[in-house]
NUZAPA-394954 format. One line per 3 residues: their letters; for each residue z, y, x of C-alpha. Coordinates in pm, 1 decimal. Each point is the difference from the previous one (the first is absolute). Layout:
BEGIN
A) Z/Y/X; ... .
This chain:
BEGIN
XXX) 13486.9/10589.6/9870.2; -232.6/256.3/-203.6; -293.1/-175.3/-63.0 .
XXX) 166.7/-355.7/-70.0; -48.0/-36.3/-363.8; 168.6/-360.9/-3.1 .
XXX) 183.3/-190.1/287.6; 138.6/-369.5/-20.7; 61.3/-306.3/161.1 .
XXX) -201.6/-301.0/-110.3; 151.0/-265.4/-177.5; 343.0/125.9/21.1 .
XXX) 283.2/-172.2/-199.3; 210.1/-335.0/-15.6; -50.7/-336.2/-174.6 .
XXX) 318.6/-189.8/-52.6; 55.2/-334.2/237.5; 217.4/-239.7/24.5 .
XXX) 120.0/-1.6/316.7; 180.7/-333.7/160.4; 192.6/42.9/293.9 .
XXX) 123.0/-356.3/129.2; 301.8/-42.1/167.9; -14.7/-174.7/301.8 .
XXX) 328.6/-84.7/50.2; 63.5/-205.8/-307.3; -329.8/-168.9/25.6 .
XXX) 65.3/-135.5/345.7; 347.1/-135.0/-153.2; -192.0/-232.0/-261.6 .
XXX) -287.8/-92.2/294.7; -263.6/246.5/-140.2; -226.6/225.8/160.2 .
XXX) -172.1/329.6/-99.1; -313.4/-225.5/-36.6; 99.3/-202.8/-218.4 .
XXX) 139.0/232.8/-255.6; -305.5/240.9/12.0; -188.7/-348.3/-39.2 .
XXX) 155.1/-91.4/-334.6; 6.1/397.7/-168.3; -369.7/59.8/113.3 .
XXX) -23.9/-358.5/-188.0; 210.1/117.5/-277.7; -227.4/359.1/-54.0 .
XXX) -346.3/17.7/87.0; -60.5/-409.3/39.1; -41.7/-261.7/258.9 .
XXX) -279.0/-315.9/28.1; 165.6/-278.5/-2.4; -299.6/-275.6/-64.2 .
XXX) -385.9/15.6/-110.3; -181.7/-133.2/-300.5; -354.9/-169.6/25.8 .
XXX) -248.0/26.7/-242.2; -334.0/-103.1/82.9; -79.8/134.8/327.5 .
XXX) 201.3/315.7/-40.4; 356.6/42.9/132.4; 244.0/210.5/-166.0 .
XXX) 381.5/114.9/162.9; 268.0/-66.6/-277.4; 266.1/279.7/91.9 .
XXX) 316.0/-1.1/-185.1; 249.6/310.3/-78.4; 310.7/108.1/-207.1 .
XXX) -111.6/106.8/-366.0; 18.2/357.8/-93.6; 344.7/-11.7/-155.9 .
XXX) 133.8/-191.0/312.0; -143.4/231.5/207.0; 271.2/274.5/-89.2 .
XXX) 198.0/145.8/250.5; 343.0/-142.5/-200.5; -130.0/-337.5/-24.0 .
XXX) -78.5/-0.2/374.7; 295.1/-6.9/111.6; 89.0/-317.0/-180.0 .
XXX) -338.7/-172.2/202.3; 138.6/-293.8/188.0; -65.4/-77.9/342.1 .
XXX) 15.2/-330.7/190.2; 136.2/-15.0/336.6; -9.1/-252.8/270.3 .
XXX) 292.5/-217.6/-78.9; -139.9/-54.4/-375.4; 189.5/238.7/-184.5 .
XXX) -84.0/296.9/-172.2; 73.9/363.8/-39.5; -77.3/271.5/-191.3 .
XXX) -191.5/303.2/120.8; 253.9/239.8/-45.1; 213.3/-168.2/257.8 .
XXX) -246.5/90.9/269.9; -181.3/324.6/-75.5; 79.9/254.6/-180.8 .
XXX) -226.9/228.5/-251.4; -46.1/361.4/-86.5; -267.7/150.0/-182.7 .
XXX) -132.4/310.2/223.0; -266.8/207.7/-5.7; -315.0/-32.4/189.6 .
XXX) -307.7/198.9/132.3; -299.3/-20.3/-312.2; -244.9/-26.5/330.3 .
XXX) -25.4/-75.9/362.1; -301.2/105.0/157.0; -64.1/-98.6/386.9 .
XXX) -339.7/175.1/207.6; -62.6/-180.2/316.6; 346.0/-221.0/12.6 .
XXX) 185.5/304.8/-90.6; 176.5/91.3/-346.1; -120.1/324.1/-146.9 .
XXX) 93.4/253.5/-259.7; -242.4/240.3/-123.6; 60.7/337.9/-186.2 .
XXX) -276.0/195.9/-208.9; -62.5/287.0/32.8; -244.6/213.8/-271.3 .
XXX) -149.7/329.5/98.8; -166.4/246.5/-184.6; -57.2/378.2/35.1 .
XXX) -15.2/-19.6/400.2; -229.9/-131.0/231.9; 136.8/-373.2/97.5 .
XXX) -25.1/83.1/369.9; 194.9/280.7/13.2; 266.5/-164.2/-216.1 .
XXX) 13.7/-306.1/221.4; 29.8/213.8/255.3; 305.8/131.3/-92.5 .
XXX) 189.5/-279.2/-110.2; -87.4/-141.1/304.4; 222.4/282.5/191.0 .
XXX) 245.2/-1.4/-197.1; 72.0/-406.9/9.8; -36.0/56.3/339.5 .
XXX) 267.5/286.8/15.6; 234.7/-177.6/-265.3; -37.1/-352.0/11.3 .
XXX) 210.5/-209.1/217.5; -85.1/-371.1/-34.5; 168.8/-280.3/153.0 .
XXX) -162.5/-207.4/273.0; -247.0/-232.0/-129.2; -128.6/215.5/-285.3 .
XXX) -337.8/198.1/37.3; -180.5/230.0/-236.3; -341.5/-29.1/-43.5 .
XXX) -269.7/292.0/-197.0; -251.7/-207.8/-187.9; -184.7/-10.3/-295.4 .
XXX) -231.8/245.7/-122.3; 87.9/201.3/268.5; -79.4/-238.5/256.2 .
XXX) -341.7/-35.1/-109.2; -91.8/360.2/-34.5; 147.6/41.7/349.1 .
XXX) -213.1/-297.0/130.0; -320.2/125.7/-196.5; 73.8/357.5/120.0 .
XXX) -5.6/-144.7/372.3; -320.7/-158.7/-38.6; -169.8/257.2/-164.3 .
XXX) 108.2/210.0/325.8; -233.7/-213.8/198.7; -285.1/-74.8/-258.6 .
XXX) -64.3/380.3/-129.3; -65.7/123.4/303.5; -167.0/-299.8/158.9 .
XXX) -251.8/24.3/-324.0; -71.2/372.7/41.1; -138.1/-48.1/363.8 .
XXX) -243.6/-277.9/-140.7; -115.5/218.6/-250.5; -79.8/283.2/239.0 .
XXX) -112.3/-213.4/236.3; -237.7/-140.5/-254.0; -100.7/354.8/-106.3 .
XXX) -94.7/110.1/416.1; -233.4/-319.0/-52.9; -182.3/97.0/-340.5 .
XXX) -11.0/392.0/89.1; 3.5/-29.6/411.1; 169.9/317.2/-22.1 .
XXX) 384.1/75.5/74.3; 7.9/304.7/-227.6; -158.6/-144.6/-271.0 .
XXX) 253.6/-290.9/28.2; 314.1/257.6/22.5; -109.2/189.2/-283.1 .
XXX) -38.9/-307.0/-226.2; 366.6/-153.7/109.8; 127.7/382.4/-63.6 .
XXX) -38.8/-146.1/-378.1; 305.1/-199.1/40.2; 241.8/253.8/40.2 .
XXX) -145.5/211.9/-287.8; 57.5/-304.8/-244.0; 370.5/-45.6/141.0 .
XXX) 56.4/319.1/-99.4; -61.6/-42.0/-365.3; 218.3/-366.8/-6.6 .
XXX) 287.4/164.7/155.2; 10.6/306.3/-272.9; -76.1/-259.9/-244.7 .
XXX) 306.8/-208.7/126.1; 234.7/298.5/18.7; -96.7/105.5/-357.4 .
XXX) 44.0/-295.4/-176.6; 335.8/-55.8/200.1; -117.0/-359.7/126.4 .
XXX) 110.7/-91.1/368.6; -199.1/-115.4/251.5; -34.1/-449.0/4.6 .
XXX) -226.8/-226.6/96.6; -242.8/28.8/-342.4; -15.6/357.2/64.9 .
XXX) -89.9/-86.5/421.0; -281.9/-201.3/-185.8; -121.4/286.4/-217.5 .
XXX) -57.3/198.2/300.2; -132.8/-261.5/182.5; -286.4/-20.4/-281.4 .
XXX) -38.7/383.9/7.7; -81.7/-28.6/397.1; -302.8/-198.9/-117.4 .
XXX) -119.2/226.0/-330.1; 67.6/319.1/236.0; -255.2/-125.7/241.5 .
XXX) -221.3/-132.7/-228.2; -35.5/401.9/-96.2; -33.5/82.7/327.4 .
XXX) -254.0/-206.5/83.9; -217.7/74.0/-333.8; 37.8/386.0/118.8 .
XXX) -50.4/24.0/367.6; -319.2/-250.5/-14.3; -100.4/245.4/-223.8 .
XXX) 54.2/304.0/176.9; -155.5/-193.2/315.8; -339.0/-74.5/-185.2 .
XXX) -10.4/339.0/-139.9; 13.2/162.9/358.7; -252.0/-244.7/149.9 .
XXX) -241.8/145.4/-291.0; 25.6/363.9/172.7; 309.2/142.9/-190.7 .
XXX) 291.4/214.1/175.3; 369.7/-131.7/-15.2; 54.8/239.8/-235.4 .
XXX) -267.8/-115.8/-242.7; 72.7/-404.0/77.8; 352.4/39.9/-119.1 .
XXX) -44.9/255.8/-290.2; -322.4/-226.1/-163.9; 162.8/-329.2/109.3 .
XXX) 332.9/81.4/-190.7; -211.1/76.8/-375.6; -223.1/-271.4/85.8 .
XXX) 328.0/-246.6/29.8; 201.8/172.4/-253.0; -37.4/-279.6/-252.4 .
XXX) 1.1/-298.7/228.5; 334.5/67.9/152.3; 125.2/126.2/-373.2 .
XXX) -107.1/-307.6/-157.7; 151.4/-184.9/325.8; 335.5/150.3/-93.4 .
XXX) 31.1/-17.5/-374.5; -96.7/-377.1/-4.2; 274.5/-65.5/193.1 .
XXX) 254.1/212.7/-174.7; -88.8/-53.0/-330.0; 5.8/-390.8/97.5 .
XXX) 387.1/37.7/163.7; 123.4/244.8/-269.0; 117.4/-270.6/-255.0 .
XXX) 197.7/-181.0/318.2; 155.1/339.1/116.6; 99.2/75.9/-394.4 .
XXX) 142.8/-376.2/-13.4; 405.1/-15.1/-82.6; 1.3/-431.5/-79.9 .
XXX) 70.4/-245.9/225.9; -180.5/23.5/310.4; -3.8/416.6/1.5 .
XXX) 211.1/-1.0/315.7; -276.7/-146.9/191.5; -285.5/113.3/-164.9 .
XXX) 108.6/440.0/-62.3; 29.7/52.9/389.3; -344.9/-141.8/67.7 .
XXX) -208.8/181.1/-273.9; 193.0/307.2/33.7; -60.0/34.3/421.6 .
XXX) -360.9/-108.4/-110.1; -64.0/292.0/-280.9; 135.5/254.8/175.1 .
XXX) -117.6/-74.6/337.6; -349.6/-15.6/-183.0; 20.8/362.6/-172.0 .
XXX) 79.6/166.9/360.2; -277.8/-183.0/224.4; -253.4/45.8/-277.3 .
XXX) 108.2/393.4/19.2; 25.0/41.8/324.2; -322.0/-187.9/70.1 .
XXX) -208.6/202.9/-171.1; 103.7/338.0/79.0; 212.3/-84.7/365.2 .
XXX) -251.8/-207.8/142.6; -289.5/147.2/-27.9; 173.0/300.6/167.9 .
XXX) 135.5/-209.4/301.9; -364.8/-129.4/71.2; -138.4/361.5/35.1 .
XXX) 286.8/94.4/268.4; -50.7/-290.2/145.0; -386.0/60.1/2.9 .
XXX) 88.0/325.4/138.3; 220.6/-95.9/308.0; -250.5/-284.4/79.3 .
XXX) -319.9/305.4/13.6; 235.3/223.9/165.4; 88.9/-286.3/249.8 .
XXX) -379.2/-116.4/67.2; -111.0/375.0/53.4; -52.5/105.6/377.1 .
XXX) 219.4/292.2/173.4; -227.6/314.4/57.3; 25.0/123.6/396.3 .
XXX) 106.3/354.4/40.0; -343.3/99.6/194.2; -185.1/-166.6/-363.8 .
XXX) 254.0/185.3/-227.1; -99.3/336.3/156.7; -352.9/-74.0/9.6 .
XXX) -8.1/-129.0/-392.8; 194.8/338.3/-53.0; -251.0/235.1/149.7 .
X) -264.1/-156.6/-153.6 .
């Protein structure tokens, strides 16, 4: 799959076993039951209590167990066992022993056993390559009935995250301009400060697309923070622009005096914050995966909206100056028109 850098299944590979298989027949001929022979070679390997030792008031199990030479698969064999009429037989008689390989790990999730596979990506966007494995297993995979396949991991979480951040982003843009219509009490004022947002997105998505990092939940975070430093700017500019038409001034004059006058504010805004991210989006350690989308959305998104702030906003709040006097300004009659005319 292009994109899959490393694929494998966890924990694959055998450990040897000795394997006992008892047969059933000849130990119901000497009066002996699977039971009892499991009994005696789980006694024989890993140990069985057979009393306890007191000393003081603490009581400790005494379990006794073949040495380590005894414990050899050929000297096994020769471990007697003693049936109900007294007499005794070796092992060998009634089981038999191979030495087999075995699964290095068994791994159960919710009652069921699981296998996991790896999967590495790198030089793709993880959705997308999920995405496409996904079809393909699903095209080309037949499994038996019983077995499942479940996506998780990584993946899972961004895909969670992502879901969330559906609901939260916009949920959090409404507060904000709902917030705004109660500081300004105007609608336009409150439009043209959350038209910030998408100037800042702008920037993060060039950034992201030049520095060939996909889209994940640290870079939905580094947007999310731009929302908040985009309106900030607003804000600083439009309660400008407000104050400076209250004092008498045209649209025109607001926006081109407010801009100079908040040229360093919002520059000084905007370098603090990129000069404090660079060393995080120049990062290559441990930790850069997480970090590089964040301050990258964040730097970029910052060098649009502080652009387009001061030279895109000022000219939205003189059109829409102009449509709100060419809204409030009364239609002339036709019988006035002629009259002003000939006049």
């Amino acid at each position: 799959m292009p994109g899959v850098v490393r694929a494998f299944v966890d924990r694959l590979g055998e450990l040897p076993q000795i394997q006992v298989r008892v047969d059933r027949a000849r130990a119901a001929r000497y009066g002996l039951n699977v039971a009892d022979i499991q009994d005696v070679i789980d006694s024989a390997l890993g140990g069985k209590q057979v009393t306890q030792v007191w000393e003081g008031e603490q009581r400790f199990g005494v379990a006794v167990r073949l040495e380590e030479p005894e414990r050899a698969l050929t000297r096994m064999r020769d471990l007697l066992i003693a049936t109900p009429g007294g007499a005794y037989v070796p092992l060998s008689e009634v089981a038999s022993f191979h030495t087999v390989g075995g699964m290095m790990n068994i791994a159960r999730e919710n009652g069921k056993r699981v296998l996991a596979i790896g999967v590495f990506i790198r030089g793709r966007d993880m959705g997308g390559v999920v995405a496409e494995m996904q079809a393909n297993v699903a095209k080309n995979v037949r499994l038996p009935e019983g077995y499942s396949v479940t996506w998780s991991g990584e993946f899972e979480n961004q895909e969670r995250a992502m879901s969330r951040l559906a609901v939260i982003v916009p949920i959090s843009v409404l507060v904000i301009f709902l917030l705004l219509f109660d500081a300004f009490k105007s609608f336009r004022s409150s439009l043209l400060i959350i038209a910030n947002i998408p100037f800042s997105m702008i920037g993060g998505i060039l950034a992201l697309w030049l520095t060939g990092i996909y889209l994940s939940v640290s870079a939905a975070i580094g947007f999310i923070a731009l929302f908040g430093q985009s309106v900030l700017n607003g804000v600083v500019m439009v309660a400008l622009f407000n104050d400076l038409r209250q004092q008498g001034k045209s649209a025109e004059e607001a926006a081109t005096q407010g801009a100079v006058m908040r040229l360093r504010t919002v520059l000084m805004t905007a370098l603090l914050a990129s000069f404090g991210l660079l060393p995080m989006a120049l990062s290559r350690g441990i930790g850069a995966e997480t970090q590089r989308p964040l301050a990258v959305v964040v730097i970029g998104g910052l060098v649009s909206a502080t652009l387009l702030v001061l030279y895109v906003l000022p000219v939205l709040y003189v059109m829409l100056a102009a449509v709100r006097r060419t809204a409030n300004e009364p239609a002339l009659s036709p019988e006035k028109s002629v009259t002003e005319h000939r006049s």
